[in-house]
mmCIF file as gemmi writes it, N, C-alpha and C atoms, coordinates in Angstrom:
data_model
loop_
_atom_site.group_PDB
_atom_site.id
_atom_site.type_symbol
_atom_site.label_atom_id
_atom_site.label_alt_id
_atom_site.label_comp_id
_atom_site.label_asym_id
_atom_site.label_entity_id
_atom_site.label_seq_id
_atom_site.pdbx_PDB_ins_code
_atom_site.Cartn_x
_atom_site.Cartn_y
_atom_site.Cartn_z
_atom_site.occupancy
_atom_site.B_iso_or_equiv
_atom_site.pdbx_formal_charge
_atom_site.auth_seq_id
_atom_site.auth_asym_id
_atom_site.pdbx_PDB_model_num
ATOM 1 N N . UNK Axp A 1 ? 0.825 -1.198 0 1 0 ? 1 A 1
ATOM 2 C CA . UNK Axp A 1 ? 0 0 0 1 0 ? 1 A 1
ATOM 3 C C . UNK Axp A 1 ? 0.864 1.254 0 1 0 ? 1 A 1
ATOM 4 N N . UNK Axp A 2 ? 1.92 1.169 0.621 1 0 ? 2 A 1
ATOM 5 C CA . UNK Axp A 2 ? 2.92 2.397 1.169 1 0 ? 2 A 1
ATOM 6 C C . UNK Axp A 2 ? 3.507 2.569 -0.35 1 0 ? 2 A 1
ATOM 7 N N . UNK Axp A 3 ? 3.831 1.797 -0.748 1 0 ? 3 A 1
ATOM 8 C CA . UNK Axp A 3 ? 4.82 2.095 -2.398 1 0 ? 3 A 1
ATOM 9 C C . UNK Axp A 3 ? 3.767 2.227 -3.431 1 0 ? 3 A 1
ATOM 10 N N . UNK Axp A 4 ? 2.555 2.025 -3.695 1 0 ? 4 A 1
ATOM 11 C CA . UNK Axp A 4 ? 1.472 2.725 -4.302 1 0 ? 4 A 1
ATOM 12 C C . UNK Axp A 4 ? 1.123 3.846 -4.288 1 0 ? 4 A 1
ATOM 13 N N . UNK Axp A 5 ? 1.542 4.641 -2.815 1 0 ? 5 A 1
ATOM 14 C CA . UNK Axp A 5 ? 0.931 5.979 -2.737 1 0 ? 5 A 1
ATOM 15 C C . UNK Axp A 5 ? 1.994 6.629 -3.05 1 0 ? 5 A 1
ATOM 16 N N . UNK Axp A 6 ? 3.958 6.342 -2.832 1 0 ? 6 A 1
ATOM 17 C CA . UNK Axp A 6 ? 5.175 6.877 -2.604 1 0 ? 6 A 1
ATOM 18 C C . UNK Axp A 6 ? 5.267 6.874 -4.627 1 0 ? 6 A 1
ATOM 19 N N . UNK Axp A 7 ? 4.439 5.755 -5.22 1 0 ? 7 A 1
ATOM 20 C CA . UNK Axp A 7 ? 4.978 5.546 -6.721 1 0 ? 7 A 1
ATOM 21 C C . UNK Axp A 7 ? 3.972 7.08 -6.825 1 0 ? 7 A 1
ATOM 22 N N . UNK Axp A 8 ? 2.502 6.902 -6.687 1 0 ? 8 A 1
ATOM 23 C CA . UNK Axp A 8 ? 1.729 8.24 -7.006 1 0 ? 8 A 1
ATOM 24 C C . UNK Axp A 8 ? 2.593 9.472 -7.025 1 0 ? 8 A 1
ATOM 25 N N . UNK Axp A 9 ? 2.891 9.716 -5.626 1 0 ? 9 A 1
ATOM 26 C CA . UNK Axp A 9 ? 3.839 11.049 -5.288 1 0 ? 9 A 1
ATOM 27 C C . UNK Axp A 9 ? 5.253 11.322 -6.152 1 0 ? 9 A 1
ATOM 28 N N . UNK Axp A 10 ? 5.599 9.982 -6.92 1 0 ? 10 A 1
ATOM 29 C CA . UNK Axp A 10 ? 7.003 10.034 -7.552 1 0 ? 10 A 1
ATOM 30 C C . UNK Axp A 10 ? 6.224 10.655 -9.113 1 0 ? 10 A 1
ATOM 31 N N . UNK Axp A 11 ? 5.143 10.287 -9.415 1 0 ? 11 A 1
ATOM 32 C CA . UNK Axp A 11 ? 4.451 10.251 -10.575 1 0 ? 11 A 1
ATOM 33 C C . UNK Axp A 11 ? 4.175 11.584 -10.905 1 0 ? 11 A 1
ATOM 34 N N . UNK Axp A 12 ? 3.662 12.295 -10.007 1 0 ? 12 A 1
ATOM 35 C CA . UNK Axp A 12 ? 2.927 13.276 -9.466 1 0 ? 12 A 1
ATOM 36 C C . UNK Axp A 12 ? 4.051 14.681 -9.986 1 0 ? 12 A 1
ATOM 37 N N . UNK Axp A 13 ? 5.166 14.156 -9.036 1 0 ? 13 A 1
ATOM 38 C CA . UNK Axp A 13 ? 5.899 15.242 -8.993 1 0 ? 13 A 1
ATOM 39 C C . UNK Axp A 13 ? 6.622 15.462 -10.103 1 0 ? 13 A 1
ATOM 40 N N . UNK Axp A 14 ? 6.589 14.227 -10.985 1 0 ? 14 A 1
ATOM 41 C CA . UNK Axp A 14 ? 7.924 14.605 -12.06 1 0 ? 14 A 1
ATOM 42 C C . UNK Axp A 14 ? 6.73 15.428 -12.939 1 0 ? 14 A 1
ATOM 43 N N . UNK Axp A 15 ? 5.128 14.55 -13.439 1 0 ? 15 A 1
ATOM 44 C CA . UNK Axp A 15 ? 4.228 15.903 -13.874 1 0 ? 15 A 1
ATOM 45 C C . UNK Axp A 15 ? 4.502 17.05 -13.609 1 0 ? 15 A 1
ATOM 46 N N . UNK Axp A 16 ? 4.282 17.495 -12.117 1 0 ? 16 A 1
ATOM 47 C CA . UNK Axp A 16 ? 4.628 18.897 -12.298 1 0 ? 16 A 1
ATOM 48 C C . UNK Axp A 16 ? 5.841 19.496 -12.491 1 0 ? 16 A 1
ATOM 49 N N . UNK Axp A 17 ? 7.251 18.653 -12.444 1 0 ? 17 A 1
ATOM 50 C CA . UNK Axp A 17 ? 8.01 19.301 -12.987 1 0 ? 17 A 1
ATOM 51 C C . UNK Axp A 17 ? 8.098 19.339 -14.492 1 0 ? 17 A 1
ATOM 52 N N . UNK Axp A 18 ? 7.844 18.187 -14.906 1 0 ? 18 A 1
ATOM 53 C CA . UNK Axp A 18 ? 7.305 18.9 -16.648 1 0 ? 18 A 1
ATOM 54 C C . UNK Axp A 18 ? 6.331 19.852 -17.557 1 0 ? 18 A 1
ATOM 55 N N . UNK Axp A 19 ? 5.526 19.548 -16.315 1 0 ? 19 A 1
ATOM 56 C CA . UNK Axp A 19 ? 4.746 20.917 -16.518 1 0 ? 19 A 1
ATOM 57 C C . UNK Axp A 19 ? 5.39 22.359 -16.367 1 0 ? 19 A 1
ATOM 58 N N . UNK Axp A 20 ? 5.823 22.501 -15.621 1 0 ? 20 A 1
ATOM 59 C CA . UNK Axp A 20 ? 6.54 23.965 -15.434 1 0 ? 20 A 1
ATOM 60 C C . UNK Axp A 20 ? 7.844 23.638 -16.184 1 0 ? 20 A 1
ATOM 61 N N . UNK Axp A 21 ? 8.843 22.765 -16.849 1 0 ? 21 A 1
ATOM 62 C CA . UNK Axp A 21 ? 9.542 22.936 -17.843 1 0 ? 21 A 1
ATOM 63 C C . UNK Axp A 21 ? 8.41 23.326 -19.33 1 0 ? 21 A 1
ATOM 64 N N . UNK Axp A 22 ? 7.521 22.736 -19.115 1 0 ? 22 A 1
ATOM 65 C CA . UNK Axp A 22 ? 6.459 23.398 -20.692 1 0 ? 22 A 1
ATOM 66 C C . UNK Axp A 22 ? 6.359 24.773 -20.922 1 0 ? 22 A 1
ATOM 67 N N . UNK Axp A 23 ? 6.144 24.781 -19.334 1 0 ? 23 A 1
ATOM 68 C CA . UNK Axp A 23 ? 5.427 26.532 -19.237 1 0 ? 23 A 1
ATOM 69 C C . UNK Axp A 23 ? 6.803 27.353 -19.803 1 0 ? 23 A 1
ATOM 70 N N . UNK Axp A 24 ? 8.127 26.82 -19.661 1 0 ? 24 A 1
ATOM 71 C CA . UNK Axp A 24 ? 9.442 27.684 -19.427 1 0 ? 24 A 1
ATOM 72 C C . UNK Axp A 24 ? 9.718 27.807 -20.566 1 0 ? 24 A 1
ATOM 73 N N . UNK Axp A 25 ? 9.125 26.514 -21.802 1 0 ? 25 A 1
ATOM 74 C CA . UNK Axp A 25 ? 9.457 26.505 -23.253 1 0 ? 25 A 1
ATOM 75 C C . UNK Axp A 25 ? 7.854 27.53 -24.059 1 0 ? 25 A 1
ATOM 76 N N . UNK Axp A 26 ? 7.008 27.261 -23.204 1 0 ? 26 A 1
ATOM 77 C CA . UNK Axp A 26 ? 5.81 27.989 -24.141 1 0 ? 26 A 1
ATOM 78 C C . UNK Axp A 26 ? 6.434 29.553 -24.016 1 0 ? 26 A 1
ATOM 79 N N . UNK Axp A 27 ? 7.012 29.881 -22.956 1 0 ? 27 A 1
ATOM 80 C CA . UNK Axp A 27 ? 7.485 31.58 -22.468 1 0 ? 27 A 1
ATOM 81 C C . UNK Axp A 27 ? 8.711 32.172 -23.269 1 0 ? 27 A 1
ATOM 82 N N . UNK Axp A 28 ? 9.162 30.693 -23.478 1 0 ? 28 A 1
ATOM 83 C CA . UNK Axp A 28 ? 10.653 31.366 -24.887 1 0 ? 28 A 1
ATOM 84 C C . UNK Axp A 28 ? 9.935 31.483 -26.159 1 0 ? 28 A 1
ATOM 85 N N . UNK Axp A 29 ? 8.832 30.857 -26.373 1 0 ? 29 A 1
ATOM 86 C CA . UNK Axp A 29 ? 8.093 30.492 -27.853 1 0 ? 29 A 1
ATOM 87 C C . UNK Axp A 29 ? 6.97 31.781 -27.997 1 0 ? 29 A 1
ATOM 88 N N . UNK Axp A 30 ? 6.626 32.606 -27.003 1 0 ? 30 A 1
ATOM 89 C CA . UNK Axp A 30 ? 5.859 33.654 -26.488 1 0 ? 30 A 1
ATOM 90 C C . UNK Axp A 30 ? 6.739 35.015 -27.046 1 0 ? 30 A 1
ATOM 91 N N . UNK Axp A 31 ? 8.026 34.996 -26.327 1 0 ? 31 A 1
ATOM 92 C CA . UNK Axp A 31 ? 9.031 36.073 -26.314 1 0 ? 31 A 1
ATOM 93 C C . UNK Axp A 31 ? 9.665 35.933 -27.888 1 0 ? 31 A 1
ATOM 94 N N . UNK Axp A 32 ? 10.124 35.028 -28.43 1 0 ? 32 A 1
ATOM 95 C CA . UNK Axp A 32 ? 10.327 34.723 -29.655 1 0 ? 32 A 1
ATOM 96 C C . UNK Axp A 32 ? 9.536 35.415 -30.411 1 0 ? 32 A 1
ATOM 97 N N . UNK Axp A 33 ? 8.296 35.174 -30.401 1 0 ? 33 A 1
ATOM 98 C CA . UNK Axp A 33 ? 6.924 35.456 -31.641 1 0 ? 33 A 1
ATOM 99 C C . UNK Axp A 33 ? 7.051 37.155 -31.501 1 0 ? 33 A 1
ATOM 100 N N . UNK Axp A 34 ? 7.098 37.334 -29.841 1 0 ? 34 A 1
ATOM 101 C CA . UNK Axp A 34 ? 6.991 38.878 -29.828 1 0 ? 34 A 1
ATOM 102 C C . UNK Axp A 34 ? 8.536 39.949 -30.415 1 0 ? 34 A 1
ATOM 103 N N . UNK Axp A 35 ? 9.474 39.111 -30.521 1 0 ? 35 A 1
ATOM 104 C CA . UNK Axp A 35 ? 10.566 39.435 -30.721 1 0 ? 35 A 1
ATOM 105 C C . UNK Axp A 35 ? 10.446 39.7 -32.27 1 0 ? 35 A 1
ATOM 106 N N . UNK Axp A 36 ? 10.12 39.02 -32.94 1 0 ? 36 A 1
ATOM 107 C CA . UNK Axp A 36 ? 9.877 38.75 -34.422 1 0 ? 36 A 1
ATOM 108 C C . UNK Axp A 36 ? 8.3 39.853 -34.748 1 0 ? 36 A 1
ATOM 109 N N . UNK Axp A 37 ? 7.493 39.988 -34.159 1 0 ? 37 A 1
ATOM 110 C CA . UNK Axp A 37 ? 6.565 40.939 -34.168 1 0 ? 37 A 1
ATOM 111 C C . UNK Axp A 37 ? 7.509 42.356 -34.271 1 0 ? 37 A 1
ATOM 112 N N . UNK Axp A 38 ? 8.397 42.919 -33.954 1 0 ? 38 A 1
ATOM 113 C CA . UNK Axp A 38 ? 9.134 44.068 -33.971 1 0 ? 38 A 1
ATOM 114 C C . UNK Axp A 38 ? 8.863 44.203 -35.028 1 0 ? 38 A 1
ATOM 115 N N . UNK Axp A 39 ? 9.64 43.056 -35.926 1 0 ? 39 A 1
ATOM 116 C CA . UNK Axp A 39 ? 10.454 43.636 -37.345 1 0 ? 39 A 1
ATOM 117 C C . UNK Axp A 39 ? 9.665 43.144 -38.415 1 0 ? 39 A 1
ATOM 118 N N . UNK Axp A 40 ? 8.498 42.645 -38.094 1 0 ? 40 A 1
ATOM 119 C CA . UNK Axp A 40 ? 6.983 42.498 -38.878 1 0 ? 40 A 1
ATOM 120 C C . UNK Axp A 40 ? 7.145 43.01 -40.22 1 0 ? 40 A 1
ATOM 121 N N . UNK Axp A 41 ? 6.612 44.478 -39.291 1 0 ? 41 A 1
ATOM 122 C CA . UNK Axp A 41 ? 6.39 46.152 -40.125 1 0 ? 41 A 1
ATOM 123 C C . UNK Axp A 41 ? 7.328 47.123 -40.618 1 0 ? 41 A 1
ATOM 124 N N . UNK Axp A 42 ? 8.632 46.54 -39.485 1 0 ? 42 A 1
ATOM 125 C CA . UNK Axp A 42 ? 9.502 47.856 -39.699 1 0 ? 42 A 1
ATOM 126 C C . UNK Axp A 42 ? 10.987 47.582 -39.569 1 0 ? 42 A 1
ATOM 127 N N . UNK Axp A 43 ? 11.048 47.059 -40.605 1 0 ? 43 A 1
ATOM 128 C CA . UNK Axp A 43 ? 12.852 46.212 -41.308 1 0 ? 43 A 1
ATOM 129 C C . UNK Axp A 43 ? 13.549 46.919 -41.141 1 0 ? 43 A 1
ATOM 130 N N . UNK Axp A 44 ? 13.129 48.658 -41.788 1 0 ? 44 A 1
ATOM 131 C CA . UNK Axp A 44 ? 14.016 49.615 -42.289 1 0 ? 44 A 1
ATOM 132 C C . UNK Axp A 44 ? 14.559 50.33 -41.406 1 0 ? 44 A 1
ATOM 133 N N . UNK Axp A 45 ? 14.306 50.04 -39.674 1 0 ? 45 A 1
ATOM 134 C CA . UNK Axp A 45 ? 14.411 51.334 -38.798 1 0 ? 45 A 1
ATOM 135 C C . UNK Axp A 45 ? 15.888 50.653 -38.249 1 0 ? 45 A 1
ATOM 136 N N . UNK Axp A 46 ? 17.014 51.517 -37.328 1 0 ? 46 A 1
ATOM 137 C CA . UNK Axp A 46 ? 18.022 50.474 -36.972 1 0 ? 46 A 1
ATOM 138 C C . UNK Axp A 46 ? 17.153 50.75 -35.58 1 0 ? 46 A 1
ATOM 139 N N . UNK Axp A 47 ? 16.78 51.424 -35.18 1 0 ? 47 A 1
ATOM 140 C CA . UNK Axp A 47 ? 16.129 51.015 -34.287 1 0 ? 47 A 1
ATOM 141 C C . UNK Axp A 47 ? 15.156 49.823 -33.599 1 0 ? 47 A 1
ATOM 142 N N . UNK Axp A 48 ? 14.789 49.665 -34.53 1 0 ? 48 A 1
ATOM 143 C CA . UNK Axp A 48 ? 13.935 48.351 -35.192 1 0 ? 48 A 1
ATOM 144 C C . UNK Axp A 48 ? 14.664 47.072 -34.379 1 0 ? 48 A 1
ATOM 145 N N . UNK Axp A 49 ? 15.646 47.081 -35.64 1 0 ? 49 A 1
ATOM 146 C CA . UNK Axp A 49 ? 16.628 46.176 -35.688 1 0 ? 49 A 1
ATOM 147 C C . UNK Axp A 49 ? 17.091 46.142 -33.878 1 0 ? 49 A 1
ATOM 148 N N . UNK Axp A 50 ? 17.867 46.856 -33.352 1 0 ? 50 A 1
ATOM 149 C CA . UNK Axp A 50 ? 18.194 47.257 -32.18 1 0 ? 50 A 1
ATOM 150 C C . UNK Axp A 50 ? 17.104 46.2 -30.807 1 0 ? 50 A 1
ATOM 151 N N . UNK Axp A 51 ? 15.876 46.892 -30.947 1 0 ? 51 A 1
ATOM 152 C CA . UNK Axp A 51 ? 14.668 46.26 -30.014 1 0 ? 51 A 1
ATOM 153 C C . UNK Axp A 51 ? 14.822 44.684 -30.512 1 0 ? 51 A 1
ATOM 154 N N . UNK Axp A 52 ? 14.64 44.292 -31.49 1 0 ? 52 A 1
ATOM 155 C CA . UNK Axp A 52 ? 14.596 43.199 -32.164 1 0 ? 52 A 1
ATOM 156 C C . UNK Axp A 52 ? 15.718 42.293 -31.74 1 0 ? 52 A 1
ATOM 157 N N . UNK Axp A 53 ? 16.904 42.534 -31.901 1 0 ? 53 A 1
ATOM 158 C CA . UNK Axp A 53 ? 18.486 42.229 -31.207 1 0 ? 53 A 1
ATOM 159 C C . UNK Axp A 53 ? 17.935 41.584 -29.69 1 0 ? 53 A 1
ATOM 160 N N . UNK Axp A 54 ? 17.757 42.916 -29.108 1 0 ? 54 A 1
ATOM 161 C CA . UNK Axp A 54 ? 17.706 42.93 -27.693 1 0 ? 54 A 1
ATOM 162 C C . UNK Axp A 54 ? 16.498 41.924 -27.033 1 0 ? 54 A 1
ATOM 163 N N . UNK Axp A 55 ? 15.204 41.81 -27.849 1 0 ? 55 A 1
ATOM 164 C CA . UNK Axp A 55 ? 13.793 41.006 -27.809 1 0 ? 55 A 1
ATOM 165 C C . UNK Axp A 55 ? 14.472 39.12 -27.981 1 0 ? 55 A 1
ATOM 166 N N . UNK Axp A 56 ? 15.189 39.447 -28.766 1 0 ? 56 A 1
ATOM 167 C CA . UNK Axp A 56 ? 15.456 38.02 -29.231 1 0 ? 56 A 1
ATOM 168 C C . UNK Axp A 56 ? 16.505 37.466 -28.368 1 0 ? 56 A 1
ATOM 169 N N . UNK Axp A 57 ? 17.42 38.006 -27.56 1 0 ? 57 A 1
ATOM 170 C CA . UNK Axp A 57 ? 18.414 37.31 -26.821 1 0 ? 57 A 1
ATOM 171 C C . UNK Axp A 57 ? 17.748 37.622 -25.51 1 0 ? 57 A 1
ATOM 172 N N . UNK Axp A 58 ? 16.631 37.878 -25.325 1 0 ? 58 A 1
ATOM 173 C CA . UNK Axp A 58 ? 15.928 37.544 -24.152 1 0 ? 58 A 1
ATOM 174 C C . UNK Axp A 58 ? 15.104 36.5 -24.458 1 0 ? 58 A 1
ATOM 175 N N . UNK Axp A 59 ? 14.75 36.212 -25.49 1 0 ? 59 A 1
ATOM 176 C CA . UNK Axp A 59 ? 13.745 34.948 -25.717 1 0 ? 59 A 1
ATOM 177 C C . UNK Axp A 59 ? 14.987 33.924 -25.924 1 0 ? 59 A 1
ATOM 178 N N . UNK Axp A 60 ? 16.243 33.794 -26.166 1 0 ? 60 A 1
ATOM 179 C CA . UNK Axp A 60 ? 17.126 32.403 -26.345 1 0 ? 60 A 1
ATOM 180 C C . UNK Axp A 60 ? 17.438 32.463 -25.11 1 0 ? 60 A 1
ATOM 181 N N . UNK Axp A 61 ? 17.964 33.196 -23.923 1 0 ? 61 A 1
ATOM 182 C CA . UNK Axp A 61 ? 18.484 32.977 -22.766 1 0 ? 61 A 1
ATOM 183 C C . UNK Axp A 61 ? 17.027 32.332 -22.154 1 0 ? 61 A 1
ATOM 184 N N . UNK Axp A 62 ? 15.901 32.379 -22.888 1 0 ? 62 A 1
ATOM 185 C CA . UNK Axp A 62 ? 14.625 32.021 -21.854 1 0 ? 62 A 1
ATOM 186 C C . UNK Axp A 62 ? 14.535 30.472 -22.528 1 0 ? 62 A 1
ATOM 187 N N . UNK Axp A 63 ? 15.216 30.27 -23.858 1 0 ? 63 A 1
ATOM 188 C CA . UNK Axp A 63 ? 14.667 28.762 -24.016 1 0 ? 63 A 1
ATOM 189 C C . UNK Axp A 63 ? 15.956 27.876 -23.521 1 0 ? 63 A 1
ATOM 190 N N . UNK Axp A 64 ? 17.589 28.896 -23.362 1 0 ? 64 A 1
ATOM 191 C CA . UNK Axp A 64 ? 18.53 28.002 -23.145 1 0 ? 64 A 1
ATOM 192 C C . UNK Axp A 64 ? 18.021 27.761 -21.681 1 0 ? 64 A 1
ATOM 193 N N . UNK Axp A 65 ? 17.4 28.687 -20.693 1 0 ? 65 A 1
ATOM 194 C CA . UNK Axp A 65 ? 17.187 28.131 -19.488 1 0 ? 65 A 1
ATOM 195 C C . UNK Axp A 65 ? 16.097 26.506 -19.529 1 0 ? 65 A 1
ATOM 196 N N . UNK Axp A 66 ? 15.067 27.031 -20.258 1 0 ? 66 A 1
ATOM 197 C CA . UNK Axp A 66 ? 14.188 26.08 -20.482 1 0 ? 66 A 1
ATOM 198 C C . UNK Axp A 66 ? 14.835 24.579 -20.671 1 0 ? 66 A 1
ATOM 199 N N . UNK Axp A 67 ? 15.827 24.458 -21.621 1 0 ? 67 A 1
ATOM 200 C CA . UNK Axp A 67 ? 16.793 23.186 -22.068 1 0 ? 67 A 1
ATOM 201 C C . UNK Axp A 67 ? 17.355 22.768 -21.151 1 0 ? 67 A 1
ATOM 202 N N . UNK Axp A 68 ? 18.334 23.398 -20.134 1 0 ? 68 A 1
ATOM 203 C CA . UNK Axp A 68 ? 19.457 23.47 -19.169 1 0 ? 68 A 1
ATOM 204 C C . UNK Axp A 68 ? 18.279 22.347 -18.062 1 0 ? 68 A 1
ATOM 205 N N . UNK Axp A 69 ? 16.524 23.236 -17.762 1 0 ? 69 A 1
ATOM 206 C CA . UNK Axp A 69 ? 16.317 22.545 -16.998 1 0 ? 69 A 1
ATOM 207 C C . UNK Axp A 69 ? 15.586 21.199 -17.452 1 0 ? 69 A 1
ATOM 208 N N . UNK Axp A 70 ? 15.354 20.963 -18.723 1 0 ? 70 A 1
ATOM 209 C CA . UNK Axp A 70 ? 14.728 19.629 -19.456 1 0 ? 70 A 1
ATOM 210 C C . UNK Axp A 70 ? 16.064 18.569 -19.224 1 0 ? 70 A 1
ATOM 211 N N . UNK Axp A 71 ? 17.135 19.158 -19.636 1 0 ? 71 A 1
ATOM 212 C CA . UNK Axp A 71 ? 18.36 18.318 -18.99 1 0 ? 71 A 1
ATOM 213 C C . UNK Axp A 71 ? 18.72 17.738 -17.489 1 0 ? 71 A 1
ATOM 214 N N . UNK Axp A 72 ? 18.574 18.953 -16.86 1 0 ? 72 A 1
ATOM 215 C CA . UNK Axp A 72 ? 18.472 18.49 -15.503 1 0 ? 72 A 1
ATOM 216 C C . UNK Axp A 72 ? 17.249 17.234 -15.454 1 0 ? 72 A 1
ATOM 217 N N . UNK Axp A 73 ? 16.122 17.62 -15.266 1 0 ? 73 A 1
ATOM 218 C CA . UNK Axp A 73 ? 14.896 16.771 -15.49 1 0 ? 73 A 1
ATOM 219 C C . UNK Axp A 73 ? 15.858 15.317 -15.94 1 0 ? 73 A 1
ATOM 220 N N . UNK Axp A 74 ? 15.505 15.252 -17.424 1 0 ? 74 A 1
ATOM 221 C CA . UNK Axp A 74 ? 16.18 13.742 -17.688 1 0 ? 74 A 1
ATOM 222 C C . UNK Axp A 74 ? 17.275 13.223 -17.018 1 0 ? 74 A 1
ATOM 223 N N . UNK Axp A 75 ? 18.254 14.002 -16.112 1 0 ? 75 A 1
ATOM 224 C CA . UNK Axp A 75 ? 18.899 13.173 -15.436 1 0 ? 75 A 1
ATOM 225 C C . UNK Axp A 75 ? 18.376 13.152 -14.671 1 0 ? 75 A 1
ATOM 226 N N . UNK Axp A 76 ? 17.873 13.211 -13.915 1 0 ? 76 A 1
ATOM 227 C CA . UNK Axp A 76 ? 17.45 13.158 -12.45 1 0 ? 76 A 1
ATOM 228 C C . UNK Axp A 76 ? 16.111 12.163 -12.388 1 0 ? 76 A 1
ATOM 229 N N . UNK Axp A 77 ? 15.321 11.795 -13.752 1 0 ? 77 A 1
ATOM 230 C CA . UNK Axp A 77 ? 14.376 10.654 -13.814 1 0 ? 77 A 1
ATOM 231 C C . UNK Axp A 77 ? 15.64 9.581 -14.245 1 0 ? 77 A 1
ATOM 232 N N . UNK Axp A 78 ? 16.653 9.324 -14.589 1 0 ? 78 A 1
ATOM 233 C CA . UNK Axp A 78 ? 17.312 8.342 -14.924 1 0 ? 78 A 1
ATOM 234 C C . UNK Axp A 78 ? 18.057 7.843 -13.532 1 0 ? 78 A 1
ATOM 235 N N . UNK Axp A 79 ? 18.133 8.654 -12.602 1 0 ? 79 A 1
ATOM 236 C CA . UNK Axp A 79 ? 18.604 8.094 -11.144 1 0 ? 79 A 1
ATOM 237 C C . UNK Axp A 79 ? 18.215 7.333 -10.114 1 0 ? 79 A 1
């Protein structure tokens, strides 16, 4: 009975940690789209360009985090 409820809780928890690794990849895939929304309309501005630069290496530092912790994750279900 005890390792039925301890397997649930093992079950349980790695869900929610994949769940909140989803959420960490839907938020780079969010920042991405909006990053790329800049330069839609307006190619020609360097300003443009500039926001766009700056939009987009906030959306890769948000999916390299996202990866870093999908990695962690798979090791830590392989232990």
């Amino acid at each position: 009975m005890t390792e039925s409820i301890l397997g649930f809780r093992d079950e349980r928890f790695w869900d929610d940690e994949l769940a909140a690794n989803t959420e960490l990849f839907r938020q780079a895939d969010a920042l991405d789209e909006a990053a790329y929304r800049i330069i839609q309309y307006d190619r020609g501005s360097a300003e443009a360009w500039t926001r766009f630069s700056e939009a987009k290496a906030i959306a890769d530092a948000k999916r390299t985090a996202a990866y870093q912790d999908w990695m962690r994750i798979k090791r830590a279900m392989r232990n």
